[in-house]
C-alpha positions as CSV (number, residue, x, y, z in Angstrom):
1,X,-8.6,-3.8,12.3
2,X,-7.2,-3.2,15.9
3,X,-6.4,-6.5,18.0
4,X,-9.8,-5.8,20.1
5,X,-11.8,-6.6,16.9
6,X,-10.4,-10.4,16.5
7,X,-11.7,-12.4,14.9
8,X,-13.6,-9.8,12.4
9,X,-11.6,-8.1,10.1
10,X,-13.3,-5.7,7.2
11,X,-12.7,-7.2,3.9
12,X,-13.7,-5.1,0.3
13,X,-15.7,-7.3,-1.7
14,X,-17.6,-7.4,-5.0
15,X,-20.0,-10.0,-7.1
16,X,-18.7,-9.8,-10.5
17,X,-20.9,-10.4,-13.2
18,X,-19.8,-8.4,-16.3
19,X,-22.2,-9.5,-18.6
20,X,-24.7,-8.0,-16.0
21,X,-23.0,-5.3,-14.9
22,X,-19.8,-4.4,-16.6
23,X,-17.1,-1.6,-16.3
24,X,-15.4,-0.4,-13.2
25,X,-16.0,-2.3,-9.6
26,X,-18.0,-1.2,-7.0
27,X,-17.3,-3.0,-4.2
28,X,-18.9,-3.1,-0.6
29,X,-17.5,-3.9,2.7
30,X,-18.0,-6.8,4.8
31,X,-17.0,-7.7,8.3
32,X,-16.1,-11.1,8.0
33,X,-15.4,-13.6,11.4
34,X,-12.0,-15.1,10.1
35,X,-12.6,-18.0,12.5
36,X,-16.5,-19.1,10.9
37,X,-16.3,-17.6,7.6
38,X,-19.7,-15.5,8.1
39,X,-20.0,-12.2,6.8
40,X,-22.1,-9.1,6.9
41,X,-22.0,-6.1,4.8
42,X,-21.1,-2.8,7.1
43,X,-21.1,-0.5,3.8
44,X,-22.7,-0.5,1.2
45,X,-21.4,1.0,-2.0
46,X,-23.3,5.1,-2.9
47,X,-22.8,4.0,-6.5
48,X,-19.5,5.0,-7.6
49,X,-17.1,3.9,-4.9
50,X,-13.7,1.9,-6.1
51,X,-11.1,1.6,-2.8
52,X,-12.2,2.1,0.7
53,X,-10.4,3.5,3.5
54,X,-10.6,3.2,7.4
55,X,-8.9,5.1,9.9
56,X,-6.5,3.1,12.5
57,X,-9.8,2.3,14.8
58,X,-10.9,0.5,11.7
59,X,-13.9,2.7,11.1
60,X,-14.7,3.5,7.3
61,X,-14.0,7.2,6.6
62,X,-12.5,8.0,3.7
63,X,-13.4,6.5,-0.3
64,X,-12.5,7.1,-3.6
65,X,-15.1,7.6,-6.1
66,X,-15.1,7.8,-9.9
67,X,-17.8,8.7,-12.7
68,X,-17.3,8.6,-16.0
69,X,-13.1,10.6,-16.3
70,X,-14.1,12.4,-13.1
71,X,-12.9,11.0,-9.7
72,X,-13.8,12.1,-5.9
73,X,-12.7,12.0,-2.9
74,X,-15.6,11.4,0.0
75,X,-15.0,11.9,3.8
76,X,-17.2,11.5,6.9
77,X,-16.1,12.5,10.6
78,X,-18.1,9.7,12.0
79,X,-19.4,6.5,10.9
80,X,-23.3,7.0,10.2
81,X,-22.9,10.3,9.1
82,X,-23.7,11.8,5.1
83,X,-20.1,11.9,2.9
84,X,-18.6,15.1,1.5
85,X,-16.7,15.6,-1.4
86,X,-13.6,17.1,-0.6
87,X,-12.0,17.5,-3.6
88,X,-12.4,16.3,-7.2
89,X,-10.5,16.1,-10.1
90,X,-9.6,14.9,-13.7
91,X,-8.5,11.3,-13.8
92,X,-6.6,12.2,-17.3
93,X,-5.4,15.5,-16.4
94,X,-4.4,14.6,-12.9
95,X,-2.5,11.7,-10.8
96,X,-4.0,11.8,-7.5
97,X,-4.2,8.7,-5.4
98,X,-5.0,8.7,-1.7
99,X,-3.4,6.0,0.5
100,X,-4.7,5.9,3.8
101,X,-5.6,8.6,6.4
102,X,-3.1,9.9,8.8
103,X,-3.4,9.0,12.5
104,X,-5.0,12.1,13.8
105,X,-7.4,11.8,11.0
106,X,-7.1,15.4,10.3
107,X,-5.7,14.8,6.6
108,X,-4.9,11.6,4.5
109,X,-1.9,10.6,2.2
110,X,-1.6,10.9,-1.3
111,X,0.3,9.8,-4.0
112,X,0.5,13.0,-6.6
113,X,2.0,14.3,-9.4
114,X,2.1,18.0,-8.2
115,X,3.2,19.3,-11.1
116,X,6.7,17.2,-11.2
117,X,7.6,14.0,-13.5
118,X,7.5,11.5,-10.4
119,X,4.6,10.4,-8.4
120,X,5.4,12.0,-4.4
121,X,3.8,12.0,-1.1
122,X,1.7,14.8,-0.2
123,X,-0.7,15.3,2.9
124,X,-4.4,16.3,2.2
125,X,-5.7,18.9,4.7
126,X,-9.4,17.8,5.5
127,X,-10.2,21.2,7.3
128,X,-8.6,23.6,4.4
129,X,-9.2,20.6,2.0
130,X,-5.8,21.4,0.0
131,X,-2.7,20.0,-0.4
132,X,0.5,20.8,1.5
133,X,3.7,20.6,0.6
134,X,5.6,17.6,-0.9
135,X,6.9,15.3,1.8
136,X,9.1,13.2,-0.4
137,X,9.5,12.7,-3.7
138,X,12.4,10.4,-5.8
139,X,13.7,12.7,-8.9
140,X,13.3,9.5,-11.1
141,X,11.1,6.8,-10.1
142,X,7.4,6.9,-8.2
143,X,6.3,6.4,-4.6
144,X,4.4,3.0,-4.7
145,X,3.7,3.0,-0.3
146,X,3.8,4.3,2.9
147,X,4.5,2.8,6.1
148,X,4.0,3.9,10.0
149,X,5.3,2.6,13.4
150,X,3.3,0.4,15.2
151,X,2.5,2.5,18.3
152,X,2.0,6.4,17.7
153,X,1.3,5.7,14.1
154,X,4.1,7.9,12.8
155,X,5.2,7.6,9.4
156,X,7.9,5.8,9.4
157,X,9.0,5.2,5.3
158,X,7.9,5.0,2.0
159,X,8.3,2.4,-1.2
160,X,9.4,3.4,-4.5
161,X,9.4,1.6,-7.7
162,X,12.9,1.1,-9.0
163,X,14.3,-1.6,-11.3
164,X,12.9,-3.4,-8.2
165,X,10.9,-2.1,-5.1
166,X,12.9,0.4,-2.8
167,X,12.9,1.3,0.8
168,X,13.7,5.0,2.2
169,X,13.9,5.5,6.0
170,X,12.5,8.3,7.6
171,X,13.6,7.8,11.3
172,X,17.0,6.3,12.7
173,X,15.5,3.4,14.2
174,X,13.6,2.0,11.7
175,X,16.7,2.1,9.3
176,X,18.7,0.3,11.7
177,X,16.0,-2.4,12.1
178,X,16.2,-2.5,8.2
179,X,19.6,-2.5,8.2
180,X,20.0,-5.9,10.4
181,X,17.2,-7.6,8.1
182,X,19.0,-6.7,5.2
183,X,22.3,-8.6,6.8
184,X,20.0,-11.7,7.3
185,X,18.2,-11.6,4.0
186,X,20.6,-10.1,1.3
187,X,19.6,-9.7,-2.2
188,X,16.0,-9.8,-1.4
189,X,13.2,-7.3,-1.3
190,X,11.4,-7.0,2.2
191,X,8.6,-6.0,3.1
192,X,7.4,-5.7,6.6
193,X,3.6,-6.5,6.2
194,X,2.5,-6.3,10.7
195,X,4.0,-5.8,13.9
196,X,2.8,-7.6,17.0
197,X,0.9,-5.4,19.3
198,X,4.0,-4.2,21.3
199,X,6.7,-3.9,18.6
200,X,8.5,-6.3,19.6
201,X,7.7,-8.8,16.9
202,X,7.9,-7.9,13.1
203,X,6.5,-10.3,9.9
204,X,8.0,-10.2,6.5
205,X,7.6,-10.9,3.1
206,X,10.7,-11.1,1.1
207,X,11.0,-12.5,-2.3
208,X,13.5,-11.8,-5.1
209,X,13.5,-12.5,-9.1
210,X,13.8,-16.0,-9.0
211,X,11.7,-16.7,-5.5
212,X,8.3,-16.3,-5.3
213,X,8.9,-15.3,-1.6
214,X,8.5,-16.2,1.8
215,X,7.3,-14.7,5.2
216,X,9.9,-14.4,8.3
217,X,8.7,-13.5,11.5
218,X,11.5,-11.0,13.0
219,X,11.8,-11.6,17.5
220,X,13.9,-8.6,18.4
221,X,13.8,-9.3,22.1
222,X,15.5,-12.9,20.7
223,X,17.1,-11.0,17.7
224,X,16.4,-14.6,15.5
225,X,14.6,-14.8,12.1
226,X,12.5,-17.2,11.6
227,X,11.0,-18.3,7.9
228,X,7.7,-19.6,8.9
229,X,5.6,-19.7,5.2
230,X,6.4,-19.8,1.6
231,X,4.3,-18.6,-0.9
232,X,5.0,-21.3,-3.8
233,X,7.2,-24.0,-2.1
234,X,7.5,-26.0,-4.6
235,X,9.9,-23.3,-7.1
236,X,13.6,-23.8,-6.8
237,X,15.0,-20.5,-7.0
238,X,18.9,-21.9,-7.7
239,X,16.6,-23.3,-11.0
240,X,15.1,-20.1,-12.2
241,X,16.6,-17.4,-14.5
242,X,17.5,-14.0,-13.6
243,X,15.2,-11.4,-14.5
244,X,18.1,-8.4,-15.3
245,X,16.9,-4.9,-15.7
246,X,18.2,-2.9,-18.4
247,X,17.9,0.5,-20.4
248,X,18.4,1.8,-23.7
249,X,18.2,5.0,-25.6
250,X,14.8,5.5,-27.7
251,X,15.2,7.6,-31.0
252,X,14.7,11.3,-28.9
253,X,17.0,10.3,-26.0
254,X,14.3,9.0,-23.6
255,X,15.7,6.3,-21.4
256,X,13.3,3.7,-21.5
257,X,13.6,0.7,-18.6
258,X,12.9,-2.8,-19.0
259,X,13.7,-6.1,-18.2
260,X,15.5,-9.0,-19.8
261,X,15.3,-12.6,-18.8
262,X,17.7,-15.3,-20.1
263,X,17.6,-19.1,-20.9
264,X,19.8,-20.3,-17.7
């Protein structure tokens, strides 16, 4: 949610019982008060809903919705008001994931096939409800995220899934930022996972094959690094083993990727 909202932040959340109630989740939302714990739900679940989505003002627009090997796609212009379907599709047939709305809210993000090998970004036009053209795409390996600039909301880069998680830059200054993180932190993956409200501080998670990982808060009027969390402090990572990716040649010629991990 936007800093106004604190303490409340919207959370997805589901009772699991599957004796009572199994198969796929259908979870509600709750604004929860990080500060007391307390909780109400804001949105209740039509029946069929799996991810949520809000727009940057943290209202809930936008849901993903599947029955049976059918999935939808459900859209409002305004809290309170009825969703629509604005497209639907064949969960077997098709790979179509949305991510998160854009910051006009005029379209949303989406993960898709588009009749290529590789899972690209693609914009969803709620007004035509189609899809534009592909705004990137790696020739071997599959978008896994998006990210945008703190202030206008811009897309800034996307993810992909190599033999570990990749970053592409789609602006000059967010690659340099990445490039001086990547001096401080090498052989690690980072993620930047919030920015303080006027850019000027940036949070981190980086972790590796042998490190669980750790957050670093990033001061760029100081231009200093700071570790300030770990996830599992008590793992040595100078006593784990290297997880080493590899490929080999199936019987057809397909390159298949994997992982090998060694007694140190």
């Amino acid at each position: 949610l936007n800093p106004k909202d604190f303490p409340f932040i919207l959370v997805a959340s589901e009772e699991v019982n599957l004796l009572a109630s199994p198969g796929l989740p259908k979870p509600v939302v709750r604004r929860v008060n990080v500060l007391t714990g307390k909780s109400e739900v804001v949105e209740k679940n039509p029946g069929d809903v799996l991810h949520w989505f809000t727009d940057r003002e943290g209202q809930v627009r936008l849901a993903l919705a599947v029955h049976k090997e059918r999935g939808r796609v459900l859209y409002r212009a305004q809290m309170g008001q009825p969703w629509e379907t604005v497209i639907e599709f064949d969960l077997w047939e098709d790979e179509f994931a949305p991510i998160c709305l854009a910051p006009n809210n005029q379209r949303f993000y989406v993960a898709a096939l588009g009749g290529q090998d590789t899972l690209g970004l693609y914009a969803f036009d709620l007004s035509t409800r189609k899809l534009g053209d592909c705004l990137w795409r790696h020739e071997r390996y599959d978008l896994h995220g998006v990210l945008f600039g703190h202030r206008k909301g811009d897309l800034t880069g996307v993810f992909y899934e190599a033999e570990r998680l990749e970053s592409h830059w789609l602006d000059a200054t967010s690659q340099a930022l990445s490039t001086r993180i990547d001096r401080a932190l090498p052989g690690l993956v980072k993620l930047p996972i919030g920015d303080s409200e006027d850019g000027s501080k940036t949070v981190y998670f980086a972790y590796s094959d042998r490190m669980p990982g750790a957050y670093y808060l990033f001061d760029a009027g100081r231009n200093k690094l700071d570790r300030i969390a770990e996830a599992a402090p008590w793992i040595k990572p100078e006593e784990m083993a290297e997880m080493r990716p590899v490929t080999y040649p199936a019987r057809d010629g397909l390159q298949i990727h994997g992982y090998l991990t060694l007694p140190r």
